[in-house]
N, CA and C atoms as an extended XYZ file, in Angstrom:
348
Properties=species:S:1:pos:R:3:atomname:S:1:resname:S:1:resid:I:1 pbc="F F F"
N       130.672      116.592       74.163 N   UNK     1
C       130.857      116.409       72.739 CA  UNK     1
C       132.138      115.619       72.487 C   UNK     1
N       131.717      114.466       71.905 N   UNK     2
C       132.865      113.368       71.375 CA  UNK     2
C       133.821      114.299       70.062 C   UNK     2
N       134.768      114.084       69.684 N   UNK     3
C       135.811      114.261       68.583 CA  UNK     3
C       136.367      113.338       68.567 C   UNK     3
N       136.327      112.889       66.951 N   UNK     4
C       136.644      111.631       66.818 CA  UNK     4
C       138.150      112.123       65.729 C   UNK     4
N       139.337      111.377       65.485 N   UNK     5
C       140.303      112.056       64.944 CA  UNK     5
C       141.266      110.363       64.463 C   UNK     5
N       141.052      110.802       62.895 N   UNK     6
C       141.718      109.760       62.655 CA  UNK     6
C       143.127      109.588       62.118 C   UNK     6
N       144.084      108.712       62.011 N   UNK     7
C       145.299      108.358       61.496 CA  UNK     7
C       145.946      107.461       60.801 C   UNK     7
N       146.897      106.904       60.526 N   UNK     8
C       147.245      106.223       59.976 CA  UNK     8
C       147.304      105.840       58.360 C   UNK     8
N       146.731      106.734       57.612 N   UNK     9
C       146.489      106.709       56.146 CA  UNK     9
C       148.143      107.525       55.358 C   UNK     9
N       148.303      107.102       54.440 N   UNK    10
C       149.624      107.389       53.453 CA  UNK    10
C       149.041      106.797       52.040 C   UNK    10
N       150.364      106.586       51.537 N   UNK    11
C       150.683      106.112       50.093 CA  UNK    11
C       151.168      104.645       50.196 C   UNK    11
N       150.444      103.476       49.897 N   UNK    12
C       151.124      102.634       49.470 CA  UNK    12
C       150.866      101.644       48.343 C   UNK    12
N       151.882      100.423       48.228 N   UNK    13
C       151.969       99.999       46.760 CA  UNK    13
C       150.425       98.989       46.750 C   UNK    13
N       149.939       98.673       45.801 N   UNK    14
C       149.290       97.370       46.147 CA  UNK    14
C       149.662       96.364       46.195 C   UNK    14
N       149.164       95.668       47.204 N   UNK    15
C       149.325       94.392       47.858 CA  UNK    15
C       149.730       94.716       49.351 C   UNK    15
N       149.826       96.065       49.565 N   UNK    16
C       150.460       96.408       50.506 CA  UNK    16
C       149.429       96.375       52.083 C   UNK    16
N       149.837       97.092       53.042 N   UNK    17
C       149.078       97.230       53.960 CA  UNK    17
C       149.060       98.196       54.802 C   UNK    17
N       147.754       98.488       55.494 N   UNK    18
C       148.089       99.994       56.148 CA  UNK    18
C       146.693       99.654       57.813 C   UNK    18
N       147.231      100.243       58.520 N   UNK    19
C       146.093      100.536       59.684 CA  UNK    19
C       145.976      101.531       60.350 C   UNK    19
N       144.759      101.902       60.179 N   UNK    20
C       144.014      103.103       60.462 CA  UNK    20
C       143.450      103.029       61.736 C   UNK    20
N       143.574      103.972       62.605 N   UNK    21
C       143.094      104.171       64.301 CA  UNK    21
C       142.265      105.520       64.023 C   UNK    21
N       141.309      105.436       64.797 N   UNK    22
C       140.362      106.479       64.966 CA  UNK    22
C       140.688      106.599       66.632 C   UNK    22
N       140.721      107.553       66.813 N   UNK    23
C       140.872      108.173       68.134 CA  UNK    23
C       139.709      108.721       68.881 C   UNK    23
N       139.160      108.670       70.024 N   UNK    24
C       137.938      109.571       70.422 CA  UNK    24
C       138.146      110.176       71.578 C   UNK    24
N       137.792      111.599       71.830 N   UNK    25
C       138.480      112.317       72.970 CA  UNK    25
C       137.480      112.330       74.161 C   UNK    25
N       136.936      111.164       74.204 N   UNK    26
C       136.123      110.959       75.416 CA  UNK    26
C       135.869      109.148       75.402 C   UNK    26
N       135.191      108.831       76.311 N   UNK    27
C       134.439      107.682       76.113 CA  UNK    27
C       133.805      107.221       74.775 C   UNK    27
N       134.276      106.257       74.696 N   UNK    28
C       133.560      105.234       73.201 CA  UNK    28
C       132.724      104.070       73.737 C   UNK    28
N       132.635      103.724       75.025 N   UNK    29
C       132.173      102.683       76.128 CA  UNK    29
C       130.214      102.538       75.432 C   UNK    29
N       130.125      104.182       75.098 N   UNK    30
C       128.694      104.242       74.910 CA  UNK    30
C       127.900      104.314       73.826 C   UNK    30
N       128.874      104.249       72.755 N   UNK    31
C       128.436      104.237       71.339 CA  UNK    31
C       127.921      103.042       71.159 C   UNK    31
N       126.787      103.151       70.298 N   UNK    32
C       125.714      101.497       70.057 CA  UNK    32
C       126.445      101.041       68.940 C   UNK    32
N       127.361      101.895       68.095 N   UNK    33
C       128.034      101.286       66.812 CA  UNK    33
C       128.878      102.451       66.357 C   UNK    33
N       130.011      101.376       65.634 N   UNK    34
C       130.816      102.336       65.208 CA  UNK    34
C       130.946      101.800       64.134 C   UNK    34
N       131.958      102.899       62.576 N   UNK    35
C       132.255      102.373       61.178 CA  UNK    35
C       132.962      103.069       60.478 C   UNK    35
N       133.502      102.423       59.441 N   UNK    36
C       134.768      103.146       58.694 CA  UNK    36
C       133.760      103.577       57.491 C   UNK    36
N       134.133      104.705       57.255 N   UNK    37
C       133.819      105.098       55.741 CA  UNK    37
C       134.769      105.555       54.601 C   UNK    37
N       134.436      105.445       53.465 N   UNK    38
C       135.240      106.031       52.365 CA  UNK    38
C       134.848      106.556       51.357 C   UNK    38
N       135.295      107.743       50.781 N   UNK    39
C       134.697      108.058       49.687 CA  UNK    39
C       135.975      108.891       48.459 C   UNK    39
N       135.915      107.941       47.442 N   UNK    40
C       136.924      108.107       46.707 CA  UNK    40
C       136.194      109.556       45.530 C   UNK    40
N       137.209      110.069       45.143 N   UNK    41
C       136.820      111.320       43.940 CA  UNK    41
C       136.236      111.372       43.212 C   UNK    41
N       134.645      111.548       42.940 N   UNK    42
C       133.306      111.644       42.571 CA  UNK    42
C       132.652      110.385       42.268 C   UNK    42
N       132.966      109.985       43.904 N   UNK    43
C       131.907      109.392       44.201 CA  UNK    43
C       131.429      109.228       45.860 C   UNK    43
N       130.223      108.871       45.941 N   UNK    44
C       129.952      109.230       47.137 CA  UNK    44
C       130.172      108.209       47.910 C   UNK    44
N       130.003      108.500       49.509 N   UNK    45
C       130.439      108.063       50.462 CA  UNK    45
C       129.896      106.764       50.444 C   UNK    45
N       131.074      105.797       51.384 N   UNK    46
C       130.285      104.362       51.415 CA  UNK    46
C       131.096      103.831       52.353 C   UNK    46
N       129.883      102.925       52.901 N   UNK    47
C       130.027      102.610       54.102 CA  UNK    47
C       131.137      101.166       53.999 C   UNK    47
N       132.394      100.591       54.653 N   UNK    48
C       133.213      100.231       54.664 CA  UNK    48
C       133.242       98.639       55.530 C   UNK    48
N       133.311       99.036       56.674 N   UNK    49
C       132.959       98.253       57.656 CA  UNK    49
C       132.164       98.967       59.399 C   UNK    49
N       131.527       98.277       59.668 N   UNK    50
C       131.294       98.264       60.920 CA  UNK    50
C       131.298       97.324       61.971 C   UNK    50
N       130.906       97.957       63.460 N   UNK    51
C       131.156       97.227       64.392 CA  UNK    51
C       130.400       97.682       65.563 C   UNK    51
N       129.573       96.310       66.336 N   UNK    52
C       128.362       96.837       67.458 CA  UNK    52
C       129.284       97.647       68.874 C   UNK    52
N       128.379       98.091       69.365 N   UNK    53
C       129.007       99.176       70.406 CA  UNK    53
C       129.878       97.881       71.139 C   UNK    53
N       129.649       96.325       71.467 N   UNK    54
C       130.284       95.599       72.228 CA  UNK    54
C       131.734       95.205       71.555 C   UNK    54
N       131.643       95.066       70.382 N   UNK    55
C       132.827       95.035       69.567 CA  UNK    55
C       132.398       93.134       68.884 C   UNK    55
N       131.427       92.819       69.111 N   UNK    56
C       130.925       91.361       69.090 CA  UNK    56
C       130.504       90.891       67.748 C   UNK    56
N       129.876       91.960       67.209 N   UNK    57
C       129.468       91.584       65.625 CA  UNK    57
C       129.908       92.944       64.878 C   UNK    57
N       130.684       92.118       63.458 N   UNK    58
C       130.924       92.858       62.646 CA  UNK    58
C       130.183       92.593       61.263 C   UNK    58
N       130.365       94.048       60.256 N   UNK    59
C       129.803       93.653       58.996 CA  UNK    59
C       130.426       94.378       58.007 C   UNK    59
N       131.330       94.079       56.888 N   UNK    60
C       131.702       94.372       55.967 CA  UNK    60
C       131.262       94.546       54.382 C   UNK    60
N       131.694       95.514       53.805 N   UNK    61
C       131.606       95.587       52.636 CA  UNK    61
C       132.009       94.359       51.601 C   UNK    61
N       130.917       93.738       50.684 N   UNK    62
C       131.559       92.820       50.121 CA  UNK    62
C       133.053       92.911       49.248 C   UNK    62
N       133.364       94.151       48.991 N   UNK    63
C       134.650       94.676       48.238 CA  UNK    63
C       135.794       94.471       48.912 C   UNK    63
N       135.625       94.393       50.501 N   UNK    64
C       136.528       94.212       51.178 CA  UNK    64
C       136.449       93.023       52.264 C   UNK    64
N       135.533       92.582       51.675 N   UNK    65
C       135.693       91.183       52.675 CA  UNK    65
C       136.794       90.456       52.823 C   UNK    65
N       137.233       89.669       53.987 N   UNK    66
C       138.818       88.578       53.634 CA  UNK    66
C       139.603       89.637       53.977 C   UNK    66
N       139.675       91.023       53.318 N   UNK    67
C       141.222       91.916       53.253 CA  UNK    67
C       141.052       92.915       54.487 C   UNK    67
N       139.858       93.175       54.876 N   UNK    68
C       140.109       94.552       56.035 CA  UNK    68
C       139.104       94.107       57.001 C   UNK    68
N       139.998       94.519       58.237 N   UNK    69
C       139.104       94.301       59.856 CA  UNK    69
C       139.406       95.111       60.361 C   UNK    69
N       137.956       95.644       60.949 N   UNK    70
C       137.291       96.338       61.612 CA  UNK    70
C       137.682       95.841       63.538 C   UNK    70
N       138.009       96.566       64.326 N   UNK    71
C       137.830       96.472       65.680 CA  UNK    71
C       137.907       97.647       66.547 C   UNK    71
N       137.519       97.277       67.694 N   UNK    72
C       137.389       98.394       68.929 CA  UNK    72
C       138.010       98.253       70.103 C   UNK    72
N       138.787       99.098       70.685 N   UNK    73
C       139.293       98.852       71.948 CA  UNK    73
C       138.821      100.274       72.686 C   UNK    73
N       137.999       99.692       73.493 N   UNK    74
C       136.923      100.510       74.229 CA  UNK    74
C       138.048      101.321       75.585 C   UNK    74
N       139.041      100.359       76.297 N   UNK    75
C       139.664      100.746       77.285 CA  UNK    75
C       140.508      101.670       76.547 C   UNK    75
N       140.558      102.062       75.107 N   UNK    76
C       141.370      103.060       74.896 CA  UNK    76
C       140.947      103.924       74.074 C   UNK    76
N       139.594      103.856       73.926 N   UNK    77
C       138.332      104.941       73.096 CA  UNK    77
C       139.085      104.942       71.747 C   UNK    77
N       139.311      103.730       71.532 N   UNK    78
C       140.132      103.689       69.367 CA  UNK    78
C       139.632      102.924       68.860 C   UNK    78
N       139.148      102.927       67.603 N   UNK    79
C       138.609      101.899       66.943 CA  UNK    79
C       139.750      101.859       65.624 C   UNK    79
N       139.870      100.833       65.005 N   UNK    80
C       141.136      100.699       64.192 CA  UNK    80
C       140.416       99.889       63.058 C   UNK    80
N       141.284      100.030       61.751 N   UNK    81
C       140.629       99.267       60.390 CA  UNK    81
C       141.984       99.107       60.376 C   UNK    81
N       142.100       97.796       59.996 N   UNK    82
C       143.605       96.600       59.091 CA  UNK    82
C       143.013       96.450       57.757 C   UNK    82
N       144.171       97.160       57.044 N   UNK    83
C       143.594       97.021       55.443 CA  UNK    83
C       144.783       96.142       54.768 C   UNK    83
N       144.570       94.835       54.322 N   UNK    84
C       145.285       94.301       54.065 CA  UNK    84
C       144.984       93.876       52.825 C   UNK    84
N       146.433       93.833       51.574 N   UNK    85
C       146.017       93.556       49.981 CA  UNK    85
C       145.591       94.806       49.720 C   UNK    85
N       145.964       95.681       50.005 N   UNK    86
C       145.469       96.969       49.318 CA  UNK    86
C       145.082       97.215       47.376 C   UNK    86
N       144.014       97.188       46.982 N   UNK    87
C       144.212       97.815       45.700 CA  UNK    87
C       144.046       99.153       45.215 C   UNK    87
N       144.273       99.359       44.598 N   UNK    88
C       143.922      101.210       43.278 CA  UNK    88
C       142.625      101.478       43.894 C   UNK    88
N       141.765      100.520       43.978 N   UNK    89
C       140.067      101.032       44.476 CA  UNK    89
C       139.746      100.856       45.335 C   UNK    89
N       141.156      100.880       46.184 N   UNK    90
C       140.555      101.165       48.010 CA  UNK    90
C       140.605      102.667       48.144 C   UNK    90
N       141.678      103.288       47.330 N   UNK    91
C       142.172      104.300       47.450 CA  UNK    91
C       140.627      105.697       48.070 C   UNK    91
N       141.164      106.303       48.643 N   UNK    92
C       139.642      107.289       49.280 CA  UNK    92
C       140.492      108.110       50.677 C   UNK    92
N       139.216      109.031       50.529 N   UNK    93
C       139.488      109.240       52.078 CA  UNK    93
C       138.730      108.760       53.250 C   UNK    93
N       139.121      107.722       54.436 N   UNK    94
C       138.550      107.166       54.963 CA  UNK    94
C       138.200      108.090       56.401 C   UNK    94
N       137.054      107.550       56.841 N   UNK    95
C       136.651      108.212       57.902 CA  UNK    95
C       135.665      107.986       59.088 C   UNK    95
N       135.765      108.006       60.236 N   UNK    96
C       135.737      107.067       61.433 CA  UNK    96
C       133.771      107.946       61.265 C   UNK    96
N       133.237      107.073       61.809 N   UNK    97
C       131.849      107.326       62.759 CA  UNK    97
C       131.387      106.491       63.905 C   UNK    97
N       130.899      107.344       64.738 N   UNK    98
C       130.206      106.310       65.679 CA  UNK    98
C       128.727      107.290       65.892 C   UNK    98
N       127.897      105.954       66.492 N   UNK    99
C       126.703      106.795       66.957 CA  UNK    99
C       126.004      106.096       68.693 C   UNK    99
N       125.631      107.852       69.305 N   UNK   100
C       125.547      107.255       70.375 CA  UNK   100
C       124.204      108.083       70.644 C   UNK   100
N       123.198      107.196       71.027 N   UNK   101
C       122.196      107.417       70.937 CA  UNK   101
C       121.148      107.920       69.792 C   UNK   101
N       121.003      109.760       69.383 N   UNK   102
C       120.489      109.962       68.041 CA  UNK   102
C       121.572      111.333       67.437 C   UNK   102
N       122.869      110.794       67.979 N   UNK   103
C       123.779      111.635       68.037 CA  UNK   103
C       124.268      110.828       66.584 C   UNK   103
N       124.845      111.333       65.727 N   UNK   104
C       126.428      110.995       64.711 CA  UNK   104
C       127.415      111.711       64.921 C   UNK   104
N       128.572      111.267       64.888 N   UNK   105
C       129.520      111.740       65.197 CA  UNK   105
C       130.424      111.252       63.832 C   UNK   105
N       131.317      112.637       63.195 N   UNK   106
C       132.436      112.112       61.972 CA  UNK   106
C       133.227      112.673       62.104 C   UNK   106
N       134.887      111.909       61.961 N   UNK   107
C       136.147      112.655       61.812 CA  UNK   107
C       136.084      113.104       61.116 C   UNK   107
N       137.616      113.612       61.037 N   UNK   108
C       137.953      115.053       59.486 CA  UNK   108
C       138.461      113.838       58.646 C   UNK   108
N       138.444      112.570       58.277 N   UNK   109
C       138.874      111.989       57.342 CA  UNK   109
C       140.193      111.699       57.690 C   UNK   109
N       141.001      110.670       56.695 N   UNK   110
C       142.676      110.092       56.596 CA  UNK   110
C       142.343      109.904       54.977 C   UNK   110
N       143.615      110.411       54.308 N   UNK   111
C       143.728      110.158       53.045 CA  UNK   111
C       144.351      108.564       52.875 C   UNK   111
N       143.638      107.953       52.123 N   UNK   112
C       144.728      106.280       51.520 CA  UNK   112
C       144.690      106.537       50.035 C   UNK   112
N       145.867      106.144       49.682 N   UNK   113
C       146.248      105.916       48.464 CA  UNK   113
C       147.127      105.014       47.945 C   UNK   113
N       146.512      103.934       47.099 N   UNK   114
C       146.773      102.512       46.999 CA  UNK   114
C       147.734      102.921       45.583 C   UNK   114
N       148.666      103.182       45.353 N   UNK   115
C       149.252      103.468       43.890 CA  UNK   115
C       150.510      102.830       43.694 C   UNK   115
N       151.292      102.320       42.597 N   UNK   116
C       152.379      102.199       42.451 CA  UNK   116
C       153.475      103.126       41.572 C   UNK   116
């Protein structure tokens, strides 16, 4: 059983920037895909960015296109989001998934908060 455990989330201004690492306490070598999620205060979850188990193709949310990338570093089972230009409506709690085989796997979340 994978545990996935994420970091890097705080308070910052907009325009600002923040990067988020997801951690996994085993192999990530075997996940067919991994992705950031977020879901800000009543509303539901949504999918952010993702990325194929090779790390080769990505696909983003049009809200965040241009400002946040998605990547994987497999030799160190982390997958990381660069959120750059932060605004008020990035703000959420973000949260790592991967899936390996007909398995899902979800962290406990990272709070972001884009405020001035």
């Amino acid at each position: 059983q994978v545990q996935l455990v994420e970091s890097g989330g705080g308070l910052v201004q907009p325009g600002g920037s923040l990067r988020l690492s997801c951690a996994a306490s085993g192999s990530i070598v075997s996940f067919d895909g991994m992705a950031w999620y977020r879901q800000a205060p009543g509303k539901q979850r949504e999918s952010v960015a993702v990325i194929s188990g090779g790390g080769g193709n990505t696909d983003y949310a049009d809200s965040v296109k241009g400002r946040f990338t998605i990547s994987r570093d497999n030799a160190k089972n982390t997958m990381y989001l660069q959120m750059n230009s932060l605004k008020p409506e990035d703000s959420g709690v973000y949260y790592c998934w991967g899936l390996r085989g007909r398995a899902n796997y979800w962290g406990q979340g990272t709070q972001v908060t884009v405020s001035s």
